[in-house]
Backbone as XML, in Angstrom:
<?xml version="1.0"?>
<chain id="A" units="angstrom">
  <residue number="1" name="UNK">
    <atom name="N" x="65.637" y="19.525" z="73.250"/>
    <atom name="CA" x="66.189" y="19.977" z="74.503"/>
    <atom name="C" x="67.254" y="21.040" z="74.224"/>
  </residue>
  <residue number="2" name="UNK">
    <atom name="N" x="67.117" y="21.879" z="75.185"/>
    <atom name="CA" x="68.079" y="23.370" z="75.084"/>
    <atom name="C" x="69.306" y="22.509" z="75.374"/>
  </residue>
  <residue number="3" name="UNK">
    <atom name="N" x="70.217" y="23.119" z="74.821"/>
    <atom name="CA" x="71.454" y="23.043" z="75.067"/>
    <atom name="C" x="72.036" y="24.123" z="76.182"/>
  </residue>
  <residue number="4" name="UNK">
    <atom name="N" x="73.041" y="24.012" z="76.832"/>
    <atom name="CA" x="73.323" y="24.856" z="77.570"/>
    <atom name="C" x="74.918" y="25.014" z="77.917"/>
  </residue>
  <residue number="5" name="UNK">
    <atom name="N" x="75.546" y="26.191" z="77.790"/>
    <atom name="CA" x="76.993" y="25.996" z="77.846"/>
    <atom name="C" x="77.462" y="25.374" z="79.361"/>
  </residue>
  <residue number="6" name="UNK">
    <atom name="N" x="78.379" y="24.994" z="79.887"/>
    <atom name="CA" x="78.899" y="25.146" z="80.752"/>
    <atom name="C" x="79.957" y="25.710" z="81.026"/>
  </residue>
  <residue number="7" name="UNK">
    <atom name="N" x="79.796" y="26.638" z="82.268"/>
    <atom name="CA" x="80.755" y="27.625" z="82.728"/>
    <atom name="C" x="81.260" y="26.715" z="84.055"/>
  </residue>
  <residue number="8" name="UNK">
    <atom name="N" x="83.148" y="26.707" z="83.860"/>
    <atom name="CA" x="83.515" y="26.302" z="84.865"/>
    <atom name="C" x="83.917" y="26.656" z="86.247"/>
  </residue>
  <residue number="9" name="UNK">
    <atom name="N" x="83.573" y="26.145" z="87.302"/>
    <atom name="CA" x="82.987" y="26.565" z="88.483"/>
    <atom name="C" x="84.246" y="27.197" z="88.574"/>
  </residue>
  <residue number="10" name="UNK">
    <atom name="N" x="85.375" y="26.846" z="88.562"/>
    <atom name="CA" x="86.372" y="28.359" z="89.073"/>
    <atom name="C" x="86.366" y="29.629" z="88.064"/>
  </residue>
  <residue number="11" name="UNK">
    <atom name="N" x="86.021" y="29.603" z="87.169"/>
    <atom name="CA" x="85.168" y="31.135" z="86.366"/>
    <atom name="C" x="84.589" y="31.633" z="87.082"/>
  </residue>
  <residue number="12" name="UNK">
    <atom name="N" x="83.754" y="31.204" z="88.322"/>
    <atom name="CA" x="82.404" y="31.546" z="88.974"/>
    <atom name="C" x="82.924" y="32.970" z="90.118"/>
  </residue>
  <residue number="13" name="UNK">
    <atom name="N" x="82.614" y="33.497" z="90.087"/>
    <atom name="CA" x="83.155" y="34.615" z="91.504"/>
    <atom name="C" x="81.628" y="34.636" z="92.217"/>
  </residue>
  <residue number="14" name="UNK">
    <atom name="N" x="81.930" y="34.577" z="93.945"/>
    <atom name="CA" x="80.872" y="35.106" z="94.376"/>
    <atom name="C" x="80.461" y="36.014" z="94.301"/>
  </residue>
  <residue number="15" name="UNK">
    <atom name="N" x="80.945" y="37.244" z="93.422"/>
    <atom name="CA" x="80.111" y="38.484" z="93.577"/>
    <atom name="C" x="79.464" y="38.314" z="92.470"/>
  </residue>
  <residue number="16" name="UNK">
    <atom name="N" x="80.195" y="37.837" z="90.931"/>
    <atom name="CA" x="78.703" y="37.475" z="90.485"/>
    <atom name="C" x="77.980" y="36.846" z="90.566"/>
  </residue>
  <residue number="17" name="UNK">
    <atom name="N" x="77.953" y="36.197" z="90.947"/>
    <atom name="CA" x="76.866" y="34.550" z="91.309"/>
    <atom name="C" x="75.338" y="35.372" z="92.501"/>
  </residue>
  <residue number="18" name="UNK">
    <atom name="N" x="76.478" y="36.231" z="93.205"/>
    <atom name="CA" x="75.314" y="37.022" z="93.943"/>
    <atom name="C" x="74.872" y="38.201" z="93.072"/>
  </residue>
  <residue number="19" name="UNK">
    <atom name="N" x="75.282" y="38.556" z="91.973"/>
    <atom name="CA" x="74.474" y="39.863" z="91.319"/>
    <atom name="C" x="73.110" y="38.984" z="90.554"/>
  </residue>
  <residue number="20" name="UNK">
    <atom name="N" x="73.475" y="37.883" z="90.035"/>
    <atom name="CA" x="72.420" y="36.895" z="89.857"/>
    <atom name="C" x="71.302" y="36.695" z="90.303"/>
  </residue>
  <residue number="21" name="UNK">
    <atom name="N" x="71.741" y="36.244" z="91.852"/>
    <atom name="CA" x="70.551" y="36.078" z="92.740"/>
    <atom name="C" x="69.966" y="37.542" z="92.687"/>
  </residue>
  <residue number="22" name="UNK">
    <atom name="N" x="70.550" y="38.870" z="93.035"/>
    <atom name="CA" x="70.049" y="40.143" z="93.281"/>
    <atom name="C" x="69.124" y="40.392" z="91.759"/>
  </residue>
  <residue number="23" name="UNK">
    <atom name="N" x="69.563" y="40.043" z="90.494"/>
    <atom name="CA" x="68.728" y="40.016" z="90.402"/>
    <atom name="C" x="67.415" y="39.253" z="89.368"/>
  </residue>
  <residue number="24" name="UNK">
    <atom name="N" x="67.308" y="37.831" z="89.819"/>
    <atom name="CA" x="66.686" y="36.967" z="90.033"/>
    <atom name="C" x="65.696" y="37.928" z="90.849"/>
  </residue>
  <residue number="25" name="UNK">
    <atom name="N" x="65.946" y="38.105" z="92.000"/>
    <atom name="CA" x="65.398" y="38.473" z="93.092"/>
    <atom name="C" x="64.515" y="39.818" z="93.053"/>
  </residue>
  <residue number="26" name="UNK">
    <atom name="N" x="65.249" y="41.019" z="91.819"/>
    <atom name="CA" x="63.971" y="42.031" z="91.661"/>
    <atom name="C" x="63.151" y="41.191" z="90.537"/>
  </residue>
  <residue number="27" name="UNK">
    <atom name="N" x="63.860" y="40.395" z="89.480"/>
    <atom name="CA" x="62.621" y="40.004" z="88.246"/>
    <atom name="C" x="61.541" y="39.748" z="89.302"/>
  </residue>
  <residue number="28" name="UNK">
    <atom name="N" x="61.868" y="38.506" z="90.144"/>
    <atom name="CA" x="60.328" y="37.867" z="90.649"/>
    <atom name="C" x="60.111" y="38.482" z="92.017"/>
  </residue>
  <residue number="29" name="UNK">
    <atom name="N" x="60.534" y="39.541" z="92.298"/>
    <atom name="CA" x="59.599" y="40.473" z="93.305"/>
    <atom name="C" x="59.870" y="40.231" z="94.459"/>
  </residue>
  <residue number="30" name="UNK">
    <atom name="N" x="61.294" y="38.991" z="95.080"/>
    <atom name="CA" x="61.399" y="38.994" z="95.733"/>
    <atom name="C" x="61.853" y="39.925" z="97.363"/>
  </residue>
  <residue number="31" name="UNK">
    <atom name="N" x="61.224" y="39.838" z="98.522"/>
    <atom name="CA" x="61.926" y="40.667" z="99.813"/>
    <atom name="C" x="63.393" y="40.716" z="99.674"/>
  </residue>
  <residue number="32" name="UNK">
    <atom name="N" x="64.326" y="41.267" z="100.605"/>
    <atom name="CA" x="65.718" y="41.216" z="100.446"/>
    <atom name="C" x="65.917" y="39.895" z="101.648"/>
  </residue>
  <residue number="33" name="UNK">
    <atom name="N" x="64.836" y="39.199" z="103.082"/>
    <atom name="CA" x="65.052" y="38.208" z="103.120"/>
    <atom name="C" x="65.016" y="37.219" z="102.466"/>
  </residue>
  <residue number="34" name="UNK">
    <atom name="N" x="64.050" y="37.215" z="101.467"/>
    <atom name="CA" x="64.079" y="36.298" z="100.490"/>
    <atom name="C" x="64.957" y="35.970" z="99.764"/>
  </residue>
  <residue number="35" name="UNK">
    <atom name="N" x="65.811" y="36.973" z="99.159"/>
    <atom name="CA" x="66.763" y="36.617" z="98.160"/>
    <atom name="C" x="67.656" y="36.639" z="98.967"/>
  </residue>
  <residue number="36" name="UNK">
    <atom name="N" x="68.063" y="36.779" z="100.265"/>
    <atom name="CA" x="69.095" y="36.261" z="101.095"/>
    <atom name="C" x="68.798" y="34.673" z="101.359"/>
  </residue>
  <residue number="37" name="UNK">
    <atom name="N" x="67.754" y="34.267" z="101.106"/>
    <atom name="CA" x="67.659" y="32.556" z="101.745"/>
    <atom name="C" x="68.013" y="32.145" z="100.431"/>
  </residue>
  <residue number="38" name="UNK">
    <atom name="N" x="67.838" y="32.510" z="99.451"/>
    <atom name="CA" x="68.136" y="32.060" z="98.198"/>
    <atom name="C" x="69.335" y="31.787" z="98.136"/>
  </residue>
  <residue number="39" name="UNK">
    <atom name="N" x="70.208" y="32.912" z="98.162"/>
    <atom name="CA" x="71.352" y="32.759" z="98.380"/>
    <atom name="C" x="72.459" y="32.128" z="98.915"/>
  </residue>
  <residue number="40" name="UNK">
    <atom name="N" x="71.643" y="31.762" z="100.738"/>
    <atom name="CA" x="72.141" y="30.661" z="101.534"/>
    <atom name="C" x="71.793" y="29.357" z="100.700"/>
  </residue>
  <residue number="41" name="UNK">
    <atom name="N" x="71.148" y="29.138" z="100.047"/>
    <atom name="CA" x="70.769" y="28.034" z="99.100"/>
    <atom name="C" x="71.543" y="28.023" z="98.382"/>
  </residue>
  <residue number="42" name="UNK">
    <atom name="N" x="71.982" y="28.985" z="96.986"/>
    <atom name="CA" x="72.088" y="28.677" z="96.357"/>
    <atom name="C" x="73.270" y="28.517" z="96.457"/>
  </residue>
  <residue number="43" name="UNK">
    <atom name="N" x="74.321" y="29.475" z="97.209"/>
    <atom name="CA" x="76.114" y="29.708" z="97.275"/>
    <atom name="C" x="76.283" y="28.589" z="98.521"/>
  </residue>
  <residue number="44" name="UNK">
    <atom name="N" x="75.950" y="28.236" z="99.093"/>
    <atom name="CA" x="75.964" y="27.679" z="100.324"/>
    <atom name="C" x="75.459" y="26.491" z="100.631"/>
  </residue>
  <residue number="45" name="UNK">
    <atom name="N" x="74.316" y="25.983" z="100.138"/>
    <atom name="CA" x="73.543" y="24.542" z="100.038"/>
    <atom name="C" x="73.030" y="24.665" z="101.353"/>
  </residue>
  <residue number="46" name="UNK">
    <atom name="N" x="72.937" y="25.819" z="102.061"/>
    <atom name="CA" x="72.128" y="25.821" z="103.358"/>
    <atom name="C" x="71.224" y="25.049" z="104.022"/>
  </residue>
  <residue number="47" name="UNK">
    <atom name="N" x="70.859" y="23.851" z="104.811"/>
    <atom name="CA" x="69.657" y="23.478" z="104.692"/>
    <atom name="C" x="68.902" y="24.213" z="105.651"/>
  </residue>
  <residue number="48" name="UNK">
    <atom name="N" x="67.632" y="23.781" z="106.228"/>
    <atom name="CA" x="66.279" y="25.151" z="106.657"/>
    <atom name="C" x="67.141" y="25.718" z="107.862"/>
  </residue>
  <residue number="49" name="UNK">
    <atom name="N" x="67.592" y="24.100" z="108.976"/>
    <atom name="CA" x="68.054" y="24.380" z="110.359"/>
    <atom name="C" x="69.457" y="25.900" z="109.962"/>
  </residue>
  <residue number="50" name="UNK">
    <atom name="N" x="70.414" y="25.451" z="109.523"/>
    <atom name="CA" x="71.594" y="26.084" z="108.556"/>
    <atom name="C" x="70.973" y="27.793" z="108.816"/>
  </residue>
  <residue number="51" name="UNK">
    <atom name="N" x="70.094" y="28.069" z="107.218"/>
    <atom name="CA" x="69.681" y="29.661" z="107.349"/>
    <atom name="C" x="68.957" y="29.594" z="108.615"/>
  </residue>
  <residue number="52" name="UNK">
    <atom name="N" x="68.276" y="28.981" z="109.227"/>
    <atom name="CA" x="67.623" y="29.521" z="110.667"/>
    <atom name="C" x="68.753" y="29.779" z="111.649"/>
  </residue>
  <residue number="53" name="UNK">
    <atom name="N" x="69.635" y="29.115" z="112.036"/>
    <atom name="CA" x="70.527" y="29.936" z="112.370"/>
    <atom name="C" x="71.254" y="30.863" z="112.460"/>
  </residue>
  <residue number="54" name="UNK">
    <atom name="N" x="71.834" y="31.033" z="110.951"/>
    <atom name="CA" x="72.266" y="32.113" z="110.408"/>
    <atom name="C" x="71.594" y="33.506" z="110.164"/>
  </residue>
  <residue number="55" name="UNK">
    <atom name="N" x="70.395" y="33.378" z="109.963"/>
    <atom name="CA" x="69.786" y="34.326" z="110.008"/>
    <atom name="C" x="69.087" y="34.425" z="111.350"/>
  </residue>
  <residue number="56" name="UNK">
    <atom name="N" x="68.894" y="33.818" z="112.426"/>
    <atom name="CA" x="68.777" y="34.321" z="113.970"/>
    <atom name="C" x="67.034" y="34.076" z="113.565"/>
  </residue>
  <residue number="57" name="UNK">
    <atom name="N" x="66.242" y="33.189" z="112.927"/>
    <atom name="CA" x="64.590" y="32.974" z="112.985"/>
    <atom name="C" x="64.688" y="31.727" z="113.060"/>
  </residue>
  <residue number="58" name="UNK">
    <atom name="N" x="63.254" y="31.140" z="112.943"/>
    <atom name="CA" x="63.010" y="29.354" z="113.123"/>
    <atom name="C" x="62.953" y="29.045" z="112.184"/>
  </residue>
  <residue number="59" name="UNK">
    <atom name="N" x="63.373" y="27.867" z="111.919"/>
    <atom name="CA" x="62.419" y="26.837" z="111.176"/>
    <atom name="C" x="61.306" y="26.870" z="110.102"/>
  </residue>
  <residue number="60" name="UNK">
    <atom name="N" x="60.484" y="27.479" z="111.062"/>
    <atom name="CA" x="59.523" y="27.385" z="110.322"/>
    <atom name="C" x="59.213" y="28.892" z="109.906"/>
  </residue>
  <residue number="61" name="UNK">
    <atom name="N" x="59.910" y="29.641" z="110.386"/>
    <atom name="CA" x="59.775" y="31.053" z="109.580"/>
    <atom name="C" x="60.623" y="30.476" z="108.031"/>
  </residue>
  <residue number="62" name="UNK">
    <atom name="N" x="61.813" y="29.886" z="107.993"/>
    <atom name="CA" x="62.385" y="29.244" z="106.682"/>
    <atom name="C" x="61.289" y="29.034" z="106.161"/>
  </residue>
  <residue number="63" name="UNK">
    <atom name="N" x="60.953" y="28.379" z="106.236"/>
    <atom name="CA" x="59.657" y="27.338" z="105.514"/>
    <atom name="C" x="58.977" y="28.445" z="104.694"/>
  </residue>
  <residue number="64" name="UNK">
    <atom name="N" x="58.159" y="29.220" z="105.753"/>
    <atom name="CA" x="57.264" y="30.041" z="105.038"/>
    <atom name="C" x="58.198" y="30.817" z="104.092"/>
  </residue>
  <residue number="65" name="UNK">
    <atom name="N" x="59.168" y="31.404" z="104.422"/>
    <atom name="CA" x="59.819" y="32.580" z="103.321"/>
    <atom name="C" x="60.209" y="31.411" z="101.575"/>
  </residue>
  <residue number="66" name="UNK">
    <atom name="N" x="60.698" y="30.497" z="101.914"/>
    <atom name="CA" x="60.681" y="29.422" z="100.563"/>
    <atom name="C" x="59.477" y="29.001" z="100.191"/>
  </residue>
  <residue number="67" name="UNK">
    <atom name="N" x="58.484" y="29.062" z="101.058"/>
    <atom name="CA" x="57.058" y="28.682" z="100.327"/>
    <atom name="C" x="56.760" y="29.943" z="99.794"/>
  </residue>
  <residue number="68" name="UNK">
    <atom name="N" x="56.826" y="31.087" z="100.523"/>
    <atom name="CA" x="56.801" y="32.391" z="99.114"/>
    <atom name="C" x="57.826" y="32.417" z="98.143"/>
  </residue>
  <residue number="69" name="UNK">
    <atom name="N" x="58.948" y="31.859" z="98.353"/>
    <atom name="CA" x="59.823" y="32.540" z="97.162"/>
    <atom name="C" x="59.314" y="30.956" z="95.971"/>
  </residue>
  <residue number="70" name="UNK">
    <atom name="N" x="58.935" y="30.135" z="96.618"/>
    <atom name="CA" x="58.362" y="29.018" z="95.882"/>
    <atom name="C" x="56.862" y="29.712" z="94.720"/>
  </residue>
  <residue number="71" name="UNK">
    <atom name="N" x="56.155" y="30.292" z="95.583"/>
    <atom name="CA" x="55.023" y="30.996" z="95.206"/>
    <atom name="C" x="55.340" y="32.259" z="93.672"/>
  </residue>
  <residue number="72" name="UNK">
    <atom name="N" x="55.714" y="32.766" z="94.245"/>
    <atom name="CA" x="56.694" y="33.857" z="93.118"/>
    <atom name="C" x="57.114" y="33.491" z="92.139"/>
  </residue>
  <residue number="73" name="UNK">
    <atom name="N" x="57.850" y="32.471" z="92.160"/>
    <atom name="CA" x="58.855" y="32.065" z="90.993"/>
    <atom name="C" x="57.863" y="30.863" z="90.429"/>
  </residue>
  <residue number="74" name="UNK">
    <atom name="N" x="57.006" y="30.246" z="90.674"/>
    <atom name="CA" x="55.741" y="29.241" z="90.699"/>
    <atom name="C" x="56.159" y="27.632" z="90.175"/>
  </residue>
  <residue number="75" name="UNK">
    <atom name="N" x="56.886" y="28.063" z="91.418"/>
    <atom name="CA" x="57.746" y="26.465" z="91.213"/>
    <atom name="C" x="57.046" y="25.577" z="92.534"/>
  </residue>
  <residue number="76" name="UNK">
    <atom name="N" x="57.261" y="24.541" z="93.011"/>
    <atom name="CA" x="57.304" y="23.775" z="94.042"/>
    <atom name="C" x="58.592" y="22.860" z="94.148"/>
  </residue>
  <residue number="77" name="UNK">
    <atom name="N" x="59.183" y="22.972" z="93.871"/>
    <atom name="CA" x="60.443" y="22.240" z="93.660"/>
    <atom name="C" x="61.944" y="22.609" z="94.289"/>
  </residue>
  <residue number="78" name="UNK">
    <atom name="N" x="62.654" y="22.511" z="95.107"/>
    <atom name="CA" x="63.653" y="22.965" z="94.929"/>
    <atom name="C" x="64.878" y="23.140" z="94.043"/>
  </residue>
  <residue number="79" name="UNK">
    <atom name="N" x="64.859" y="21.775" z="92.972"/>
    <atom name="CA" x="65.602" y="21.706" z="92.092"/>
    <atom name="C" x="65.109" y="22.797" z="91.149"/>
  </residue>
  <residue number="80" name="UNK">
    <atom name="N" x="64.036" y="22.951" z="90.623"/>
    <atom name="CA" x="63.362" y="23.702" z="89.573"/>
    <atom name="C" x="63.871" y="25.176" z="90.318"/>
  </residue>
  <residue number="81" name="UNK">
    <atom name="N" x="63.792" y="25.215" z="91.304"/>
    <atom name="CA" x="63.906" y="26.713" z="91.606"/>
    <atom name="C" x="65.499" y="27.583" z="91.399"/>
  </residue>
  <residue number="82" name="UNK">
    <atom name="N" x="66.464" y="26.518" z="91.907"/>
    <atom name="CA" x="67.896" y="26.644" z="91.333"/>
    <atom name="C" x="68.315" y="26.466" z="90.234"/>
  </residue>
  <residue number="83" name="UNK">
    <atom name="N" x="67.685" y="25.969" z="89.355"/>
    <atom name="CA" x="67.364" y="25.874" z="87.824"/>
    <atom name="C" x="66.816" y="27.319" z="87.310"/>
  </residue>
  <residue number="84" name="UNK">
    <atom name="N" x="66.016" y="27.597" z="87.934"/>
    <atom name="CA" x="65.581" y="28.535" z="87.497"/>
    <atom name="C" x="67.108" y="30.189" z="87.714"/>
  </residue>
  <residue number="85" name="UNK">
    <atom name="N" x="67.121" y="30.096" z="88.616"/>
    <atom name="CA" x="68.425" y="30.600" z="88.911"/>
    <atom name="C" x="69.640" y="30.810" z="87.962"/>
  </residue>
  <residue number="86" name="UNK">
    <atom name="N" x="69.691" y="29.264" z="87.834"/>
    <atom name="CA" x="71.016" y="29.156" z="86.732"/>
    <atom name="C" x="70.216" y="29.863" z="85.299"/>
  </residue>
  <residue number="87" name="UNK">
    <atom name="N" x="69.476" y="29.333" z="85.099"/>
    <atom name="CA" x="68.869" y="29.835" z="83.727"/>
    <atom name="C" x="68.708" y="31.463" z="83.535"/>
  </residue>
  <residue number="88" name="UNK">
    <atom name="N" x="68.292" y="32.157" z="84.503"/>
    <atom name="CA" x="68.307" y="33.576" z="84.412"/>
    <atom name="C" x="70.130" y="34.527" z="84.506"/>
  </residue>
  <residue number="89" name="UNK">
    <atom name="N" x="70.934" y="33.021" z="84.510"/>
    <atom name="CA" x="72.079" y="33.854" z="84.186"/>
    <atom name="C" x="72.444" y="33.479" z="83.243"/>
  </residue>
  <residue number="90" name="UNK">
    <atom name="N" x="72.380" y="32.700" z="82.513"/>
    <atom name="CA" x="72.942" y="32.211" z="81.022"/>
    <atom name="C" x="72.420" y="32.941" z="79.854"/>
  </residue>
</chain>
C-alpha cells in the first residue's frame, strides 16, 4: 500500500484546492459545469438538492452531470472519485 503524506488542512487554501479541481478537470475532459459540481463536492460536501440550487438546475440534471463526470474519470463511486482528486494533487 502507497503511502501518502498528509497535508494539514490549514496548509490548504481554496485557491489551490480549486487549481486542482481545474485541473483534474482538463486531465479528464471535463465541461466547466462539471468541474464546478466537483467542486461543490469537493470544497463544500454539497449534496445533489445543495448544487441544484446553487447552480439554479434539478436534481436530476445533478445526477446526470456526476454520472458523466463518473463516466470520465471511470469510477462509480463517490468516494473513489474524491480520491481520485486528492491523488492528482499529491
Amino acid at each position: 500500500m502507497q503511502h501518502v503524506q498528509a497535508i494539514p488542512v490549514k496548509n490548504l487554501h481554496h485557491k489551490s484546492v480549486q487549481s486542482v479541481i481545474t485541473q483534474f478537470a482538463a486531465i479528464h475532459l471535463l465541461t466547466n459545469r462539471e468541474a464546478e459540481i466537483i467542486g461543490l463536492i469537493a470544497l463544500h460536501g454539497y449534496s445533489n438538492k445543495e448544487i441544484a440550487d446553487h447552480c439554479n438546475i434539478s436534481e436530476k440534471t445533478v445526477k446526470v452531470h456526476i454520472d458523466k463526470i463518473m463516466d470520465k474519470v471511470g469510477t462509480r463511486s463517490m468516494r473513489k472519485l474524491l480520491a481520485a482528486i486528492i491523488s492528482n494533487a499529491v
